[in-house]
ROBATOR-148745 format. One record per residue: x, y, z of N, C-alpha, C, CB in turn. Coordinates in steps of 0.05 Angstrom, whole numbers. Glycine has a CB too. Example, Ala and Ser with C-alpha at 12.3 -4.5 7.8 and 13.67 -1.06 7.14 Angstrom:
# residues 2
<node <264; -114; 156>; <246; -90; 156>; <264; -66; 156>; <226; -89; 181>>;
<node <257; -45; 142>; <273; -21; 143>; <258; 1; 157>; <282; -12; 114>>;
# end
This chain:
# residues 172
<node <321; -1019; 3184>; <313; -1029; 3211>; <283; -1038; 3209>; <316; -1006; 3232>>;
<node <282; -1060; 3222>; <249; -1081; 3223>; <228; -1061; 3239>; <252; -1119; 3246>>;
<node <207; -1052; 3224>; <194; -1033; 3242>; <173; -1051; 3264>; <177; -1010; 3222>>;
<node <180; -1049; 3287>; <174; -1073; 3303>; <139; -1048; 3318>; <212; -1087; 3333>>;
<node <127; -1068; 3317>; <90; -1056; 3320>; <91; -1070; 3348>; <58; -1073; 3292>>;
<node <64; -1053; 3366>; <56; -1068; 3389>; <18; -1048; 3383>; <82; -1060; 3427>>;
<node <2; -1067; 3391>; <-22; -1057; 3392>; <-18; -1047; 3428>; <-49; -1081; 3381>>;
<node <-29; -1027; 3430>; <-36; -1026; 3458>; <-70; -1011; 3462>; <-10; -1007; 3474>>;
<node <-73; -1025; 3484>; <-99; -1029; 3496>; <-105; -1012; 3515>; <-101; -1054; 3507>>;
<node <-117; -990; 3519>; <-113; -971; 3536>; <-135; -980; 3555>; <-114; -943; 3524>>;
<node <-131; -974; 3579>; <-165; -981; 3608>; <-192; -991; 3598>; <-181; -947; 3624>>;
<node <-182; -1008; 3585>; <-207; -1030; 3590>; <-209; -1047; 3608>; <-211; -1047; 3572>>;
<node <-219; -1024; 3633>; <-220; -1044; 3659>; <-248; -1042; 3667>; <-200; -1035; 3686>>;
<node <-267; -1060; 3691>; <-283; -1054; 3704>; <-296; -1032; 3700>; <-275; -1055; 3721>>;
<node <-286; -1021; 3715>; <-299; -997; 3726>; <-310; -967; 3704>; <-275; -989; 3749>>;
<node <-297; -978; 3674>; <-305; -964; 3666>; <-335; -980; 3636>; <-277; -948; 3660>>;
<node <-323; -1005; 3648>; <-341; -1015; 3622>; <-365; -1038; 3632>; <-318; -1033; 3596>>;
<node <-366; -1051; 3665>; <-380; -1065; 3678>; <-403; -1053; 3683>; <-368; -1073; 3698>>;
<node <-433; -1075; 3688>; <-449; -1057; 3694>; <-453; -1037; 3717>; <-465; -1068; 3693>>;
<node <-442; -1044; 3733>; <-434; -1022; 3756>; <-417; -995; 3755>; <-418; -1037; 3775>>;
<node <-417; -994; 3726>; <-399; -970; 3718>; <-407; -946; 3731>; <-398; -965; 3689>>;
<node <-398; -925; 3734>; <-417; -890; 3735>; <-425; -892; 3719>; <-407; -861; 3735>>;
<node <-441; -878; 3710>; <-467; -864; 3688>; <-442; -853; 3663>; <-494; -827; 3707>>;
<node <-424; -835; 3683>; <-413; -810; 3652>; <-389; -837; 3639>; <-384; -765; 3667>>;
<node <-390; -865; 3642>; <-386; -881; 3624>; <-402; -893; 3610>; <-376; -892; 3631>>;
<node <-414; -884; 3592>; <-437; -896; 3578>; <-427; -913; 3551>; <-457; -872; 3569>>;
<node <-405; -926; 3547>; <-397; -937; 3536>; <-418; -956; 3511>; <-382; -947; 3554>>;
<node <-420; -962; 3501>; <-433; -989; 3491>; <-408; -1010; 3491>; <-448; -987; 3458>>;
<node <-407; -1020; 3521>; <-392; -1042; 3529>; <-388; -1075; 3509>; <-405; -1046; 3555>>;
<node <-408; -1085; 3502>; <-409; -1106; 3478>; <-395; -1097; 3452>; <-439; -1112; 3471>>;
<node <-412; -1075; 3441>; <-398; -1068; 3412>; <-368; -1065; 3415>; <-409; -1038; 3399>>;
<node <-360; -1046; 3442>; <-333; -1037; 3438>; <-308; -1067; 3456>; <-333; -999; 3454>>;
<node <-321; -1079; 3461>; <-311; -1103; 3471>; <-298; -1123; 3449>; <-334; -1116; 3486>>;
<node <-329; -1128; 3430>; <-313; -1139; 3406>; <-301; -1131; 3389>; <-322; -1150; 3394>>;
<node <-299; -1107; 3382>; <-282; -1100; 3370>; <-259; -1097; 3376>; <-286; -1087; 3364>>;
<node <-246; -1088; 3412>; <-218; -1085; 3414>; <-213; -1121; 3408>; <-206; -1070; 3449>>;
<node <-221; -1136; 3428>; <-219; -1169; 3420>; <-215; -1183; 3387>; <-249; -1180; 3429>>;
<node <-225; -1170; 3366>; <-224; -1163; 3340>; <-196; -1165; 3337>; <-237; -1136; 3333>>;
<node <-188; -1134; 3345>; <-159; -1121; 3341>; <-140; -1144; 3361>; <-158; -1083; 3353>>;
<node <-146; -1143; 3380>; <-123; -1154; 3391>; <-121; -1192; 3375>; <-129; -1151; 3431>>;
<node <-141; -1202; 3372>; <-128; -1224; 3349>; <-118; -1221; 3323>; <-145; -1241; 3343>>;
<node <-123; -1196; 3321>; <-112; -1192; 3285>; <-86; -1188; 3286>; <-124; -1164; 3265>>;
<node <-89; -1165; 3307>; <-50; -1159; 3307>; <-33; -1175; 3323>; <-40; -1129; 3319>>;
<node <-38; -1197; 3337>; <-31; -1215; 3344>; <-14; -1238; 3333>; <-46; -1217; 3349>>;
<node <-43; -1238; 3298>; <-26; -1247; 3280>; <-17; -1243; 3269>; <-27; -1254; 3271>>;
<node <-16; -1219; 3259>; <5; -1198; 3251>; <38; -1197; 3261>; <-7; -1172; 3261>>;
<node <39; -1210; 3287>; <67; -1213; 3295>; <76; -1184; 3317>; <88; -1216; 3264>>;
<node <45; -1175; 3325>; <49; -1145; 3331>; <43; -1163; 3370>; <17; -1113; 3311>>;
<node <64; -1141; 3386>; <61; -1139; 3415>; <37; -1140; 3421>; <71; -1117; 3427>>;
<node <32; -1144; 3440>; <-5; -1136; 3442>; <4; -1131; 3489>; <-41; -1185; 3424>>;
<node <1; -1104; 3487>; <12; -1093; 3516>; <-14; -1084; 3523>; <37; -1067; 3518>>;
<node <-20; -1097; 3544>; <-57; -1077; 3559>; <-46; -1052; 3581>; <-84; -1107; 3589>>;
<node <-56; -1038; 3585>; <-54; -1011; 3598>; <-78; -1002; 3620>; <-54; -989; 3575>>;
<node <-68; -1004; 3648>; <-88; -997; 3671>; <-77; -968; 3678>; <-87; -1020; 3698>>;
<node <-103; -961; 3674>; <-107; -933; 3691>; <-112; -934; 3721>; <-132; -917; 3679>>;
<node <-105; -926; 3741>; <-92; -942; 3760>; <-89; -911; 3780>; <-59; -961; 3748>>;
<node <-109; -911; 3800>; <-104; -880; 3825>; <-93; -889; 3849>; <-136; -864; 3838>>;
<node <-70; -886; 3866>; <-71; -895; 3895>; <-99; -902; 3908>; <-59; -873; 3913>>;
<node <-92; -922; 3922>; <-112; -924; 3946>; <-116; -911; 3967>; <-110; -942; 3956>>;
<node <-118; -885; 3968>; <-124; -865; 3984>; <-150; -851; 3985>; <-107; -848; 3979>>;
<node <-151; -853; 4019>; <-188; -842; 4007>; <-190; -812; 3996>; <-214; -840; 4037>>;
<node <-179; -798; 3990>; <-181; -768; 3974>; <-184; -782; 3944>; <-148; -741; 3976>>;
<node <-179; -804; 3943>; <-169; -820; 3913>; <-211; -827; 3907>; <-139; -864; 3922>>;
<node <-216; -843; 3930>; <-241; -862; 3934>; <-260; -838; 3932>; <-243; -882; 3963>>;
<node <-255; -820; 3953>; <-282; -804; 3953>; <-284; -783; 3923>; <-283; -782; 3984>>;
<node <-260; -766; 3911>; <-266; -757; 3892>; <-257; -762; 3867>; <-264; -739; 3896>>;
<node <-248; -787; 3867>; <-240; -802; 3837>; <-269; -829; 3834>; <-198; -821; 3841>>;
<node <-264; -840; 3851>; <-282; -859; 3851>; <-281; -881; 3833>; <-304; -847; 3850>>;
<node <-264; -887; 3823>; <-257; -902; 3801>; <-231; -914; 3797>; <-262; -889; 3782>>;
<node <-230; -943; 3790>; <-194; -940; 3773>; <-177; -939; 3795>; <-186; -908; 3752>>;
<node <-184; -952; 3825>; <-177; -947; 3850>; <-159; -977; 3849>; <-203; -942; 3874>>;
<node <-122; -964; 3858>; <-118; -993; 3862>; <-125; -1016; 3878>; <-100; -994; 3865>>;
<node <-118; -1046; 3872>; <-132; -1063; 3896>; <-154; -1078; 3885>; <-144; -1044; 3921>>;
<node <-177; -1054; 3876>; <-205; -1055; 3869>; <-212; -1069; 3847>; <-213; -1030; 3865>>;
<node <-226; -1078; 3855>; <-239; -1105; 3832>; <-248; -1092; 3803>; <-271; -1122; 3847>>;
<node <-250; -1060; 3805>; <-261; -1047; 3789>; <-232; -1045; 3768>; <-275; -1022; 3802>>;
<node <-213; -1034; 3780>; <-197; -1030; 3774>; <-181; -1051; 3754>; <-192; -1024; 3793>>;
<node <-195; -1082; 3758>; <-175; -1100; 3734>; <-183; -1099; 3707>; <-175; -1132; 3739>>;
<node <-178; -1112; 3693>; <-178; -1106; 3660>; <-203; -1122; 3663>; <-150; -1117; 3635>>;
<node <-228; -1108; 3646>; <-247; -1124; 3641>; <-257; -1150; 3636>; <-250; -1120; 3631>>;
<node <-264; -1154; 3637>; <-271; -1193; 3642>; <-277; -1207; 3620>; <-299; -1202; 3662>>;
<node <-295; -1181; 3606>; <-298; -1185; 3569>; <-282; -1187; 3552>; <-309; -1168; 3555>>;
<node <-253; -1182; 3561>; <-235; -1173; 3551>; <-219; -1203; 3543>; <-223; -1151; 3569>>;
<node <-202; -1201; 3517>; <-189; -1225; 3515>; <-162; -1218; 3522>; <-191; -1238; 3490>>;
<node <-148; -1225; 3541>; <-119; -1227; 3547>; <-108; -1246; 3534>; <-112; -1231; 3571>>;
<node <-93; -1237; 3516>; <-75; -1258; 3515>; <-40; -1262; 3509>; <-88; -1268; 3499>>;
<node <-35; -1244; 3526>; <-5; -1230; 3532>; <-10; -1222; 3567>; <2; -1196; 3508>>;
<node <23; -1229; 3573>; <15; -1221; 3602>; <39; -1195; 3601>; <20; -1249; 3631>>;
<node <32; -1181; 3581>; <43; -1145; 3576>; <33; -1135; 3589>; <39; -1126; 3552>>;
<node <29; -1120; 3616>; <10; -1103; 3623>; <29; -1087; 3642>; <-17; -1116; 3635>>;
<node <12; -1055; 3638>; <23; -1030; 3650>; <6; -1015; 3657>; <39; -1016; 3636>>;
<node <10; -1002; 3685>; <-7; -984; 3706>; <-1; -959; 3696>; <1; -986; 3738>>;
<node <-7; -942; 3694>; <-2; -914; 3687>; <-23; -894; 3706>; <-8; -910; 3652>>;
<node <-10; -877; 3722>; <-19; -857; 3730>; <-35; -830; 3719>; <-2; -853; 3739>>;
<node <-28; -833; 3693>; <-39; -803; 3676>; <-48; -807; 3660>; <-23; -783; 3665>>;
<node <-60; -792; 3641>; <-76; -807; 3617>; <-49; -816; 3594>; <-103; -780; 3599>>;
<node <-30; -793; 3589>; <1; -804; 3572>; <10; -834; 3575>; <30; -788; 3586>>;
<node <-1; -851; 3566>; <21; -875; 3578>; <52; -876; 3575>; <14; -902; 3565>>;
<node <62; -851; 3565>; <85; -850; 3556>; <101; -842; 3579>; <86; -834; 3535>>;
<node <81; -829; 3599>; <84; -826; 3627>; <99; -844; 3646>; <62; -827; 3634>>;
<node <86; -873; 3641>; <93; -890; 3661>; <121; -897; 3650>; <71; -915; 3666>>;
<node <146; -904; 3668>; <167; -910; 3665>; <168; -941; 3659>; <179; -900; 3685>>;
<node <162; -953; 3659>; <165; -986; 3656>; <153; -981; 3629>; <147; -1011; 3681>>;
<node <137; -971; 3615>; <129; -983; 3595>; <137; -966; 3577>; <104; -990; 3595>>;
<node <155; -946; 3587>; <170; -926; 3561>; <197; -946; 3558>; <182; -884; 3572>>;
<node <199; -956; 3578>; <228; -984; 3575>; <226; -997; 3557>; <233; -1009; 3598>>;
<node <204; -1009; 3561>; <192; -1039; 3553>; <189; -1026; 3519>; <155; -1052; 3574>>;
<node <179; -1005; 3511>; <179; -994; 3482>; <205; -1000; 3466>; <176; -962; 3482>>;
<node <226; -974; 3491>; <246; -982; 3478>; <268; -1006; 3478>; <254; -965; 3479>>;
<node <264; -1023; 3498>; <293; -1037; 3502>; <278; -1063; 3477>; <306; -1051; 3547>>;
<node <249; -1057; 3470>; <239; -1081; 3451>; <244; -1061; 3419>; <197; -1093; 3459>>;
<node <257; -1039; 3422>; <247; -1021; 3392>; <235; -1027; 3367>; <266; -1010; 3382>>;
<node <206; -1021; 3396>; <185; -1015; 3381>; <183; -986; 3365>; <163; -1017; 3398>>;
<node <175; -980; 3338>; <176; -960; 3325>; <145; -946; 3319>; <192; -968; 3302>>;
<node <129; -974; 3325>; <99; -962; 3315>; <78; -967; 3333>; <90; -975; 3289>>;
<node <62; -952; 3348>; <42; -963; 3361>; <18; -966; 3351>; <40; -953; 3381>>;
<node <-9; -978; 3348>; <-22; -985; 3353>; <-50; -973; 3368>; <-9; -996; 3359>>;
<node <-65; -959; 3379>; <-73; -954; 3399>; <-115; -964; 3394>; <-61; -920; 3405>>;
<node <-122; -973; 3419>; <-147; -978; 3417>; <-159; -969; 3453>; <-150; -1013; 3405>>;
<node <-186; -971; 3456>; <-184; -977; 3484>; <-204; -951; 3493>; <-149; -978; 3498>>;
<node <-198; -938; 3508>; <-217; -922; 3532>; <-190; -892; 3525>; <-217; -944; 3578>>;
<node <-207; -874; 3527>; <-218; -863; 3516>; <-205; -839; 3490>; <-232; -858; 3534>>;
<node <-219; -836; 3467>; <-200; -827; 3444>; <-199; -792; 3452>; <-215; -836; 3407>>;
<node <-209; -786; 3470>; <-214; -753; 3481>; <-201; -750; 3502>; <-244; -743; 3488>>;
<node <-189; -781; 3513>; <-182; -777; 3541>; <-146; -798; 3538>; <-214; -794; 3567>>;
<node <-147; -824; 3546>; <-117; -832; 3548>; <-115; -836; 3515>; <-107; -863; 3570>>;
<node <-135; -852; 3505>; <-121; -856; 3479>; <-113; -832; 3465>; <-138; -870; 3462>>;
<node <-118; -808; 3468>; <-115; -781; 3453>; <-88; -773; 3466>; <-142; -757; 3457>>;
<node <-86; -774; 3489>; <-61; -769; 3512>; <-36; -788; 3500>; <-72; -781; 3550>>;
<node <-45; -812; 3504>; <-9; -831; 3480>; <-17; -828; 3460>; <3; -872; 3479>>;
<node <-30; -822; 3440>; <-22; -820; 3415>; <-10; -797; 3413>; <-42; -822; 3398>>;
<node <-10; -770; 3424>; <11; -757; 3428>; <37; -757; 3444>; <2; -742; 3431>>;
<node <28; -770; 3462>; <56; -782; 3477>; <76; -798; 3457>; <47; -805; 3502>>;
<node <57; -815; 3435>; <81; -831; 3415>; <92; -817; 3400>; <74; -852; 3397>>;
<node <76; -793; 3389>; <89; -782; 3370>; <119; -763; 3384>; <66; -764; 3354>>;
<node <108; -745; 3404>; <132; -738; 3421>; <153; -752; 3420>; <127; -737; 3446>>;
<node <149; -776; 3428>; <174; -804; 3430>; <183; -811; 3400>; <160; -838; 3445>>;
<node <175; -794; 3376>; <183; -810; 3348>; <170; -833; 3348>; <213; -818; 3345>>;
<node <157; -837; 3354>; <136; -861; 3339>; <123; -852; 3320>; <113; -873; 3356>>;
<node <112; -877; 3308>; <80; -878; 3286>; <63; -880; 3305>; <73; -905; 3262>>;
<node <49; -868; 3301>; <10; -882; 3315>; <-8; -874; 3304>; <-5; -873; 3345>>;
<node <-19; -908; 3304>; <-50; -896; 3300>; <-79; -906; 3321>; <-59; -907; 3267>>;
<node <-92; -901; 3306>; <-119; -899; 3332>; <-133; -924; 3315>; <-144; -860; 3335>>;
<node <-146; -939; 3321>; <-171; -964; 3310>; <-194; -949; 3317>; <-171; -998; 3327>>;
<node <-202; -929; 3304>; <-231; -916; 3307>; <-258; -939; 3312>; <-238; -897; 3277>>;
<node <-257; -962; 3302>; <-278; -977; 3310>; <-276; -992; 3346>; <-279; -1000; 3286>>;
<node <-246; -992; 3343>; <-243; -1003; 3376>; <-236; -986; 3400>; <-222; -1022; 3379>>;
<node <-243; -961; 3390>; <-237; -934; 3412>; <-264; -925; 3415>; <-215; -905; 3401>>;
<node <-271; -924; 3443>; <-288; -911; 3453>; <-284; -878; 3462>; <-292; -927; 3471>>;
<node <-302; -858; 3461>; <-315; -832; 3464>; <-330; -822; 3482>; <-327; -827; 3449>>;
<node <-332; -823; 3509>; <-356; -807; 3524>; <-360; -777; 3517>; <-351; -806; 3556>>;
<node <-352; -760; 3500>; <-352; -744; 3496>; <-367; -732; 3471>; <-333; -742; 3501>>;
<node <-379; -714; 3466>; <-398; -704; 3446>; <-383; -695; 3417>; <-414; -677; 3459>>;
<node <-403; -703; 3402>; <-381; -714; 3376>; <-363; -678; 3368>; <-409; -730; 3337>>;
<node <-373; -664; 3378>; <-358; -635; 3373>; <-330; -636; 3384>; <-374; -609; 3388>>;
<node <-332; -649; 3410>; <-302; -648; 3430>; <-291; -678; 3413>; <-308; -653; 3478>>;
<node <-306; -692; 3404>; <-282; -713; 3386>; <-274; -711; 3368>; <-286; -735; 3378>>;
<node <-299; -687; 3349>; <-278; -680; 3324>; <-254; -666; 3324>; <-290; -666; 3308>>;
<node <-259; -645; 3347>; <-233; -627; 3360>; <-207; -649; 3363>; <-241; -612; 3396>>;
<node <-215; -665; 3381>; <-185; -686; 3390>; <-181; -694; 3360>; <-191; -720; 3415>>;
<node <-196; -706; 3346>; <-189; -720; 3318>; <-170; -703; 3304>; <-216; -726; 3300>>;
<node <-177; -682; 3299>; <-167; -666; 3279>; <-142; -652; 3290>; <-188; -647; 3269>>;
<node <-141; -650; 3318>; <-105; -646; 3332>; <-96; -668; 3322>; <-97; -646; 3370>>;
<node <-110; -698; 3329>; <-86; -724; 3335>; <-68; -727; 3300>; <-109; -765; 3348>>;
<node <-88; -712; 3283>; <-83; -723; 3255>; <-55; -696; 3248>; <-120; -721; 3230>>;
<node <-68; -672; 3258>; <-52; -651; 3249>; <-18; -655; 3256>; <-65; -625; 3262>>;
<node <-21; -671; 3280>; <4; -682; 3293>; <19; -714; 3274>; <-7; -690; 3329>>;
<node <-4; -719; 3260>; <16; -742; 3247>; <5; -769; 3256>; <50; -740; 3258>>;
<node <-15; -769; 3270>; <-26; -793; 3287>; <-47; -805; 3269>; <-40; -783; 3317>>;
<node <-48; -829; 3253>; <-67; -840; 3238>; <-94; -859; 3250>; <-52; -853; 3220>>;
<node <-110; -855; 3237>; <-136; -873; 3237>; <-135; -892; 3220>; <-160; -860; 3232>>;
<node <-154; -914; 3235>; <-145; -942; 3224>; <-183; -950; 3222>; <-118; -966; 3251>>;
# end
């Protein structure tokens, strides 16, 4: 069986990478911009899916006042502007798992896909969340350490690193 690849792109939206961001996103927005942009033309040519992924809260104000972010509707909320689209793959996900959202556990399998891919926001936070979500599902995954971003202190990333690997999840 053709092991069929998709890169996916986890919340590279607004609100977490614009200058209007909160503070506890301290991203380096340029570096990690060109690099997912990097990835998403390589595996592109590669013949690999290339699916973007919004992190995505109701529009409710309990949502606005203590999430503050990632609000549907919200301008913050779309895929970054730095960002190169160039697939109109895209999936909302409520949780950090994208394995979570039902449309795009479909879209995996009714395309059987066998290997994911993963880059994007954040390797402590969703990207760490589907890369175990793939493996759960029998997938391959791996992580593009140059195109995954970290708000988190390199102690809590070595922690996630060394679960995502112990589970079978590779770095790229």
């Amino acid at each position: 069986m053709e092991n069929k690849r998709a890169l996916v792109v986890i919340d590279m939206q607004n609100d977490y990478l614009w200058d209007k961001r909160k503070a506890m996103f301290g991203y380096d927005s340029k570096a990690l911009t060109a690099a997912v942009n990097e990835s998403i033309h390589r595996y592109n040519e590669e013949g690999c899916e290339i699916i973007y992924i919004g992190q995505i809260f109701p529009n409710i104000i309990t949502n606005k006042w203590f999430i503050g972010f990632s609000i549907k509707g919200t301008q913050g909320a779309e895929l970054y502007s730095g960002m190169d689209k160039i697939s109109e793959l895209y999936f909302e996900k409520n949780l950090p798992d994208t394995f979570t959202a039902k449309k795009f556990r479909e879209y995996i399998t009714q395309k059987g896909i066998r290997e994911v891919i993963l880059c994007g926001l954040d390797e402590c936070g969703c990207v760490g969340a589907t890369a175990k979500g793939a493996v759960k599902a029998g997938l391959k995954a791996s992580i593009i350490s140059a195109a995954t971003g970290c708000r988190f202190d390199k102690a809590k990333q070595q922690k996630m690193h060394d679960k995502l690997i112990s589970l079978g999840v590779g770095y790229i």
